[in-house]
N, C-alpha and C positions, 0 to 999 in steps of 0.2 A: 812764143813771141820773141823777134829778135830786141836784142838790149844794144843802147846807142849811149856813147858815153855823155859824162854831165861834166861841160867844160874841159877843163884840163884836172881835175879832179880825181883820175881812175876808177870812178864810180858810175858804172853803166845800169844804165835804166831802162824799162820799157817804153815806146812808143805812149802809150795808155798810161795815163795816174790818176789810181782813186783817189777823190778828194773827200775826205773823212769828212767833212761838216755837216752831208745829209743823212750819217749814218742812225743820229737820232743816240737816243739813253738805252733803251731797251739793247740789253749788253747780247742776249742771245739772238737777236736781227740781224745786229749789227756783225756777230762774229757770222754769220750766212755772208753777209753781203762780201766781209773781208774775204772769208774764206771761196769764195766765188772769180775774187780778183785775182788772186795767189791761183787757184787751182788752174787760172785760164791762161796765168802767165803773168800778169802783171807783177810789177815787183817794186812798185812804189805808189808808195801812200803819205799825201798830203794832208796836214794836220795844223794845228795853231795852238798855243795857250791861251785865245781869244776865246775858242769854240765852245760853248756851252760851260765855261768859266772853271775850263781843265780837266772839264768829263770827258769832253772827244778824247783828249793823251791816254785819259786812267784806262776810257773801255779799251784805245787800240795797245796799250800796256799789259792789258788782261786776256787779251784776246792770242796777240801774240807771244807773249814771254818765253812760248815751246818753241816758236818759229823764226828768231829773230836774226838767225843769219840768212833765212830765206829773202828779206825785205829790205829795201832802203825807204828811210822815214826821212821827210822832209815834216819841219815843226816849224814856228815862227817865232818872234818878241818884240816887243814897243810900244805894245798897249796894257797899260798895269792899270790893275784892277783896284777901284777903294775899298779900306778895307770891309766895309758891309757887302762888296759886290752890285751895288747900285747902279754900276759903270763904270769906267776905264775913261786914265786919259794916258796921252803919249809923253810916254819916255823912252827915248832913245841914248841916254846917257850908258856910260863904259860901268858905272859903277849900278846900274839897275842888270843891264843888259849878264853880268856875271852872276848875280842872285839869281834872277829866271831860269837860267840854262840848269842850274839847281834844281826846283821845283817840277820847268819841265821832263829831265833826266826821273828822278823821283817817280812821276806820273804816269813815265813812260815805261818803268821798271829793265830799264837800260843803263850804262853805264857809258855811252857815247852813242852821239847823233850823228846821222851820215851825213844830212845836209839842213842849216841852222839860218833862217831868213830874217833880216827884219821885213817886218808886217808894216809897212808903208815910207814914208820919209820925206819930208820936205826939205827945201833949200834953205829954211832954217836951221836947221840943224846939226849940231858939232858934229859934222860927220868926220872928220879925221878919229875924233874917239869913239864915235862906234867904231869904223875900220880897225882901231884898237885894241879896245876888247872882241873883232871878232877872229883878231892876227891872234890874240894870246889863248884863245882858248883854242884854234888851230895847232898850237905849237902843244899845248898841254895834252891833246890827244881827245881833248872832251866832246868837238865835234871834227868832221871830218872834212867838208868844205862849206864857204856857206855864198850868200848873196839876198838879194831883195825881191820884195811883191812892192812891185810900184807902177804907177800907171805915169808920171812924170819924168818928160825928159832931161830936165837940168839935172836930178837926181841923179838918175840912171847914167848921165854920160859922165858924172863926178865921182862915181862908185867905179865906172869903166876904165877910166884913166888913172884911180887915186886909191886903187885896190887889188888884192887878188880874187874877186868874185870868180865863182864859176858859171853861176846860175845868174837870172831875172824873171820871176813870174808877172806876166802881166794880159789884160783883156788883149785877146787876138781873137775875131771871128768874119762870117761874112761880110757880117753885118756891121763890123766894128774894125774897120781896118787901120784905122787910126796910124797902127804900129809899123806899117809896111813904110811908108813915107820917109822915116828918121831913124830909125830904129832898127829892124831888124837887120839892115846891111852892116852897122857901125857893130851890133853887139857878135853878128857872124865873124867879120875880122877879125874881131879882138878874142875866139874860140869863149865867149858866152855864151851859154845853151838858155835858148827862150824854152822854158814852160809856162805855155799856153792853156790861161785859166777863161772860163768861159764859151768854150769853144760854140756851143751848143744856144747860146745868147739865152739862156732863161727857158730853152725849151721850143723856141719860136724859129732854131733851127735843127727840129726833129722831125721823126717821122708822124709826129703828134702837134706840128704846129700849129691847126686849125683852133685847138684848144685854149693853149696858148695866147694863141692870136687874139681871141675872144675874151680871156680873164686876166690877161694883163699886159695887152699892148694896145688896148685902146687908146688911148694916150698916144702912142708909137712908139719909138726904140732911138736914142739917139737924136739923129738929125732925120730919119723916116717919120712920117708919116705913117695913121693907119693905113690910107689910103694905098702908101707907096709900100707901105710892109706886102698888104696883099699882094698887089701887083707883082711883086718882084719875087713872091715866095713861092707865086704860080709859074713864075717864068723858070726857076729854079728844079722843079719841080718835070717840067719841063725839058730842061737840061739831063738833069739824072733822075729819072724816074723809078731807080729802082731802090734808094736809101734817100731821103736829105740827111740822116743820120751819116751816111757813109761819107757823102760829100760835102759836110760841114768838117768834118774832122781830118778828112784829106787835103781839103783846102790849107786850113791851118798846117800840116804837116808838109805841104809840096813846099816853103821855104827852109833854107838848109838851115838856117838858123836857128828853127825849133825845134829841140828834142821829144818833146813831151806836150799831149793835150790832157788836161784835167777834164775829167767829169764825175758829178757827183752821182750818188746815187742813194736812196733812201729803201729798194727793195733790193733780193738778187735777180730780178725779171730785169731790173735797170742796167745791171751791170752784164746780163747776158745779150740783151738788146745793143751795148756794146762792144764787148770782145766776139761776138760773131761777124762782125764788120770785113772788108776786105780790104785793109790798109797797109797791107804791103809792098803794092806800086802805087806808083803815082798816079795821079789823073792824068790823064790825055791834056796835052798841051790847050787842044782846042776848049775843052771844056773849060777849063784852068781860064783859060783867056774869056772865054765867054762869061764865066763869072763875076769875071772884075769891069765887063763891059757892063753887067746889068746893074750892078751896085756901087756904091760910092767909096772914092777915096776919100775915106773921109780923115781931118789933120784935126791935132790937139791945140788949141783953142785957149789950152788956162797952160798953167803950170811952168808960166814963162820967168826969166829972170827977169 
């Protein structure tokens, strides 16, 4: 699997990144699933101190500790935990954000992190001192680049202008184009690499979306409707009939902007359901086109100054 690099960074990555959240507790599943990703090429794996309250770090800590120059680990921080574990709230202060990287390093049985996120961010927020603390622990050698998971754009274009980010993870899919509008052309300029969480929308852009569609999009998705979900997942369907797997994760990658799609995976049937995929060219223009015809551009709504 060819590696595309992560911003200005020198850190190249796979197309493909497991996202560790559905690997579950069970430590020997979950070193299958890793080791399925690794064996197929994948060479990054997304993680959080969020995740199951620092299990997901310990198991992918344990799993890999033989294998850790094979892999780039992408971790997150901003959500601290109380101390019973009852829940979390946000902190994105310079002086939490230096304790955590502790804990996670520790959990991760690693001594430096390739790429260090914060896990959300509002326009509250002293962001010059996170930028901060994530310049000093750059320089200390603790982590290696970092950037944010955030679905807001005042955020993201304050972090682009008032930082050295490499990265931005945030929802890119068919269904959820939100990002194409404002976004992915400003963060391409400025050589930020989008990793693209969600690709797959919950499922309901799989080769299994019927199921989906039936256990948890009755409701709809978004700004869809049940009625327009179906609609549109037949025409889809339609279009490329031979994956919506294939063409859900193509889509997201035919903009230059994005490096990397995440998807989770909770067996190794999930994750070879994915790295068999043929995502090395691009879609056909017309397909490409015909996609964005049947679906909505759809724009973000909140998260305004």
């Amino acid at each position: 699997m060819k590696k595309y690099p992560l911003g200005k960074s020198g850190i190249f990555i796979s197309p493909l990144t497991l996202g560790a959240m559905s690997i579950g507790t069970d430590v020997e599943n979950a070193r299958k699933i890793i080791d399925a990703a690794l064996d197929a090429g994948i060479n990054h794996i997304d993680t959080a101190d969020l995740y199951d309250y620092g299990k997901n770090e310990e198991i992918i800590g344990k799993i890999l500790q033989e294998r850790r120059n094979e892999f780039v680990i992408t971790t997150k921080v901003g959500n601290r935990f109380y101390p019973n574990q009852t829940g979390w709230y946000w902190d994105p202060s310079k002086k939490y954000i230096m304790e955590a990287v502790k804990a996670s390093l520790k959990r991760l049985n690693t001594d430096y992190i390739d790429f260090y996120m914060l896990h959300g961010g509002t326009i509250e927020d002293p962001m010059d001192e996170t930028i901060s603390a994530f310049e000093d622990l750059k320089k200390e050698g603790v982590i290696r680049a970092y950037g944010l998971s955030s679905i807001r754009p005042n955020v993201i274009r304050y972090y682009a202008e008032h930082s050295s980010i490499d990265g931005v993870m945030l929802q890119y899919n068919i269904l959820d184009r939100r990002a194409e509008e404002e976004l992915l052309d400003l963060l391409h300029e400025r050589n930020i690499s989008v990793i693209a969480r969600g690709p797959l929308a919950k499922g309901l852009l799989s080769n299994h979306y019927q199921k989906y569609l039936e256990t948890k999009a009755k409701e709809g998705y978004l700004d869809y409707s049940y009625e327009e979900l179906k609609q549109v997942l037949r025409q889809m369907k339609d279009i490329y009939p031979s994956s919506l797997n294939e063409l859900a994760i193509k889509y997201v990658l035919q903009h230059p902007a994005v490096t990397t799609a995440v998807f989770g995976a909770s067996s190794p049937i999930q994750v070879e359901e994915n790295v068999k995929l043929s995502i090395d060219s691009p879609l056909p223009k017309d397909v490409y086109e015909q996609v964005k015809r049947i679906t909505k551009a759809n724009i973000y709504k909140a998260h305004r100054n």
